[in-house]
matplotlib code that plots the C-alpha trace (Angstrom):
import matplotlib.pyplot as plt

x = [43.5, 41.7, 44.0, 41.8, 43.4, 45.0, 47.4, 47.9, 51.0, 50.2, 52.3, 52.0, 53.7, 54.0, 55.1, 58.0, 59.2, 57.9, 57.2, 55.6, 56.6, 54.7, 54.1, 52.0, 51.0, 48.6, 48.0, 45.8, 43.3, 44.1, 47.9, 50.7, 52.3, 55.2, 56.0, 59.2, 62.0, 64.2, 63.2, 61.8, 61.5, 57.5, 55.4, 53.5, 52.6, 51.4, 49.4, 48.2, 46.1, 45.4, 43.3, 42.0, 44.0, 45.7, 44.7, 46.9, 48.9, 48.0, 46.8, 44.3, 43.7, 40.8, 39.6, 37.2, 36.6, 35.4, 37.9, 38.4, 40.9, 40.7, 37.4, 37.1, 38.4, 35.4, 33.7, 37.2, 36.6, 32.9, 34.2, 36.3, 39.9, 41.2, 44.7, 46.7, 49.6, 53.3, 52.3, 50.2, 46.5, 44.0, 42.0, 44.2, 41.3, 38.8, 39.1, 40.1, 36.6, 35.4, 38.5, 37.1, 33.5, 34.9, 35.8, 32.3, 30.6, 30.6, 28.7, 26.0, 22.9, 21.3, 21.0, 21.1, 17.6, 17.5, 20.5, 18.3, 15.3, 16.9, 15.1, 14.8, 16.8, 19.8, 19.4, 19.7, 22.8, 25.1, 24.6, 26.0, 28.6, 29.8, 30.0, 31.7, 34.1, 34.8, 35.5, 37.6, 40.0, 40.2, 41.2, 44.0, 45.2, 43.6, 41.0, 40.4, 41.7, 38.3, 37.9, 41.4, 42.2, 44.3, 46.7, 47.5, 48.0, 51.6, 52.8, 52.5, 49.3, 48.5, 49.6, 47.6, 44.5, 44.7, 44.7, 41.4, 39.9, 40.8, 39.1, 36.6, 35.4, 35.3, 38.1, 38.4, 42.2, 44.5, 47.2, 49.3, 52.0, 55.2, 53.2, 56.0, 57.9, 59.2, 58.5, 61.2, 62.1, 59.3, 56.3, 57.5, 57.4, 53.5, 52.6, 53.9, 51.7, 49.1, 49.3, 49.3, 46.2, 44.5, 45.1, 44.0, 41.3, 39.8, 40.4, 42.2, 44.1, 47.4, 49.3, 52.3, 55.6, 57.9, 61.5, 62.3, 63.4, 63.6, 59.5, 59.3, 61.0, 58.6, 55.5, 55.6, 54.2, 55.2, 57.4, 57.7, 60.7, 60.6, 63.1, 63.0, 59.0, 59.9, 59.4, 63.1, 62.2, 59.2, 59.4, 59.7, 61.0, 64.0, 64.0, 64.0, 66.6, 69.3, 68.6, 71.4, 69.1, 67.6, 70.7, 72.6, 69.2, 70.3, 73.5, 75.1, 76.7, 79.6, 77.7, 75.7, 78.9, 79.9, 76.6, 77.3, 81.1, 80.2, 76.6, 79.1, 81.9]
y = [-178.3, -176.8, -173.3, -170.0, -167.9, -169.2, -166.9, -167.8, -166.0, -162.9, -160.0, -156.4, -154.0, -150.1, -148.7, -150.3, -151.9, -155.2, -155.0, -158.3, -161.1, -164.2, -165.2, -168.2, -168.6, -170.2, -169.9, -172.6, -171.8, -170.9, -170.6, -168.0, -167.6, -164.7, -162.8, -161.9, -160.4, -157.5, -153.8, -153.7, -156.9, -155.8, -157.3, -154.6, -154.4, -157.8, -157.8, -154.7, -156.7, -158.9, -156.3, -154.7, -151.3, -152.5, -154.4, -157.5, -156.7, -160.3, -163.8, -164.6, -164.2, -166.4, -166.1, -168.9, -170.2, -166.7, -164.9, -161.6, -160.5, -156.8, -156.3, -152.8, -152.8, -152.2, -155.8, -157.4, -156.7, -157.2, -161.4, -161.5, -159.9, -157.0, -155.2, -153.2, -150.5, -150.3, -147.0, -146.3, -145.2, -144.4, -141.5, -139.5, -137.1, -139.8, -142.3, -145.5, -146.9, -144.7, -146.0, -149.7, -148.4, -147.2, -150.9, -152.2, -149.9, -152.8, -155.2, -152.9, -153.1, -149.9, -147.0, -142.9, -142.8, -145.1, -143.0, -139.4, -141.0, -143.7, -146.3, -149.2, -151.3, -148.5, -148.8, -151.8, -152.1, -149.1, -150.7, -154.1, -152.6, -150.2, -153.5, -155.6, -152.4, -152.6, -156.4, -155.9, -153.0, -155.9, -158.1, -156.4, -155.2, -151.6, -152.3, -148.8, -146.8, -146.0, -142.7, -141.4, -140.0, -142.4, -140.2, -139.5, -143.1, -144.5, -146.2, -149.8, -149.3, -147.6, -150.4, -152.8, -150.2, -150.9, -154.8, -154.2, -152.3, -154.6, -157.2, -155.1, -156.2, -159.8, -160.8, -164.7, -163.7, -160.9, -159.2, -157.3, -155.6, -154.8, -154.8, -154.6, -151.8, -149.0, -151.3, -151.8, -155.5, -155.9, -154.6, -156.8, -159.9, -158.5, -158.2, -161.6, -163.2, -161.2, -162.2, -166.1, -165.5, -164.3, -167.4, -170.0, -167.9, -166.3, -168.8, -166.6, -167.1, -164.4, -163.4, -160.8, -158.9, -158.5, -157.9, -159.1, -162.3, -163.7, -163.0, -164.7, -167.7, -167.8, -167.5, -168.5, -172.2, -171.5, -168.4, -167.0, -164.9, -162.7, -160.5, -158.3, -159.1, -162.8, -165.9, -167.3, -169.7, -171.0, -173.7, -173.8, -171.2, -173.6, -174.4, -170.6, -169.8, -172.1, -171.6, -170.0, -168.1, -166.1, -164.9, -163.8, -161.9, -160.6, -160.7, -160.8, -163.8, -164.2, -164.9, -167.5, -169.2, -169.5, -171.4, -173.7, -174.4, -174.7, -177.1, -179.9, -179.6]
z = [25.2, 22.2, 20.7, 21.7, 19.2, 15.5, 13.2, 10.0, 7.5, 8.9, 7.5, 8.1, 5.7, 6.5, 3.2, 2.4, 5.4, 6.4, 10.1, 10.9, 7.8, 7.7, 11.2, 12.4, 16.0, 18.1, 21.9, 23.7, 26.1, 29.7, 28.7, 29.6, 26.2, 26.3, 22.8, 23.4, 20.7, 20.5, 20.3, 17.0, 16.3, 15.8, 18.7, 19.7, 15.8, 16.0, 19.1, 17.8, 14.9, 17.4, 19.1, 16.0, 16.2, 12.5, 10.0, 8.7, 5.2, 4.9, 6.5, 9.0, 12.5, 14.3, 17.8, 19.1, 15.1, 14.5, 11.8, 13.2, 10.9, 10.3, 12.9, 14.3, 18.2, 19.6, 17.9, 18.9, 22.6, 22.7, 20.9, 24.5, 23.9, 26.4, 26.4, 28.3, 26.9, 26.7, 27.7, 30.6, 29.2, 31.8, 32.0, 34.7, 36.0, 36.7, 39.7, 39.7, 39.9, 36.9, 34.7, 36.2, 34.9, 31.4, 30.7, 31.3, 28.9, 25.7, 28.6, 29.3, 28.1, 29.3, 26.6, 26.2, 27.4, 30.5, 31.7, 31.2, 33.1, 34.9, 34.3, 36.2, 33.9, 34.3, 38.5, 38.6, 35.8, 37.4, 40.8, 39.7, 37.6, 41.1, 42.9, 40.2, 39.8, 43.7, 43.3, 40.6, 41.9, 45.3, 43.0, 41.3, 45.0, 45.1, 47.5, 49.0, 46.4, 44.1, 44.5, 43.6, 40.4, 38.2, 37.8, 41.6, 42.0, 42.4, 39.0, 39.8, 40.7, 37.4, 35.9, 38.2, 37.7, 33.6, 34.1, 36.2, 33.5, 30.8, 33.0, 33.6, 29.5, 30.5, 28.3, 27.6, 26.3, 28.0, 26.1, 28.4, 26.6, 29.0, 31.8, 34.5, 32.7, 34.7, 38.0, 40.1, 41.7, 44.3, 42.3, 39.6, 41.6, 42.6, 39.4, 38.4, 40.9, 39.8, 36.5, 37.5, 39.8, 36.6, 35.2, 38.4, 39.7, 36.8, 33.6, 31.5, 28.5, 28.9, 26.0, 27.2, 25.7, 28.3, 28.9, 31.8, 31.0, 34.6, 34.5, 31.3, 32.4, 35.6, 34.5, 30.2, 29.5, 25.7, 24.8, 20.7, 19.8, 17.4, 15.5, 12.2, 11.8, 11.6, 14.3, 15.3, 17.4, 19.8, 22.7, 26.0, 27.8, 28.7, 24.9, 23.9, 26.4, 24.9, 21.0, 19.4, 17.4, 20.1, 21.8, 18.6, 18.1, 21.4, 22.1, 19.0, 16.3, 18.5, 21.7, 20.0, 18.8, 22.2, 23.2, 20.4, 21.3, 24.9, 23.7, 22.0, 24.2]

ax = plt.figure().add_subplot(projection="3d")
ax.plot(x, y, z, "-o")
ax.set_aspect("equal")
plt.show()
């Protein structure tokens, strides 16, 4: 299957330290790809170019053959990428179906003065984008919740509310960055089957950092480790799990030994 998103060498320097060095990665289409390294090891500076918010020190980054290195967010969402936060984002005052609305805006087509008069054109575009807001919010489980504020909602379905607004832009790739923080074992396991449904039933490509490993391991076709800004290793999620590279980087030189010992005993 054809690769839906190429990096090439890309570094990102902030002043002096070298955040992201060099890193090459691809993600086919319609796979589950987990970025996964430990805190610090700058993954949430990579998927930030990804998504526009910085711009690479150097290399390339290409979406769908279109380089969209160093693209403005906005023109990065429109080409078909969506994300969601470490840290929840939603605009706590409005209801869940506004937040669902908010994500639709680059779709629209209606402008400042077919909203004053209300055009036909606007009519007919709000009611579609209600409805497809309504699906949306079934979708990601919160069927019935619309009109509550986003911040009255209970955290896992904040987090749930922010995937249905990043879908809401009619992403062809999802980045989901921690997206099962803070959730304890049974939303976690929701959200996990959430994640795969996005996948089967709406063709998505998913790109995600997450900790929990045992969500990794479940979900990742490919998983790519980094640590100190550079890529350690990149396989399987069987293969990742037993390179000696990725648990020193988490566990420490002598814990790696030990896998080593206990590999050619």
């Amino acid at each position: 299957m054809a690769d839906i998103l190429v990096a090439r060498e890309i570094t990102k320097r902030f002043g002096g330290l070298v955040a992201v060095n060099s890193v090459d990665f691809t993600i086919a289409e319609k796979a589950i790809v987990s970025l996964i390294g430990p805190n610090g090891a700058g993954k949430t500076t990579f998927f930030n170019m990804i998504a526009g918010l910085y711009v690479p020190t150097s290399g390339a980054i290409t979406f769908l053959g279109s380089n969209i290195t160093g693209r403005k967010p906005h023109t990065i969402t429109q080409l078909g990428i969506a994300r969601t936060f470490q840290n929840i984002r939603l605009f706590g005052t409005m209801s869940a179906l506004d937040n669902v609305l908010v994500g639709m805006h680059s779709r629209l087509k209606a402008n400042a003065f077919d909203a004053v008069v209300r055009t036909p054109l606007f009519n007919r575009e709000e009611a579609q984008a209600r409805e497809k807001g309504l699906d949306l919010l079934r979708f990601v489980g919160l069927a019935g919740k619309h009109e509550e504020w986003a911040r009255n909602l209970a955290y896992g379905d904040q987090r749930r509310l922010e995937v249905a607004r990043a879908l809401a832009t009619e992403p062809r790739l999802l980045l989901l960055d921690e997206p099962t923080a803070g959730m304890n074992a049974q939303e976690t396991a929701s959200l996990t089957r959430l994640i795969g449904r996005l996948r089967a039933e709406r063709n998505l490509t998913i790109l995600l950092i997450e900790h929990d490993m045992k969500v990794v391991m479940g979900i990742s076709d490919r998983v790519t480790v980094l640590d100190y800004g550079q890529k350690i290793a990149e396989g399987t999620p069987t293969e990742v799990q037993r390179d000696p590279r990725v648990i020193e980087a988490y566990l420490g030189r002598a814990a790696a030994g030990a896998v080593e010992e206990s590999a050619t005993a």
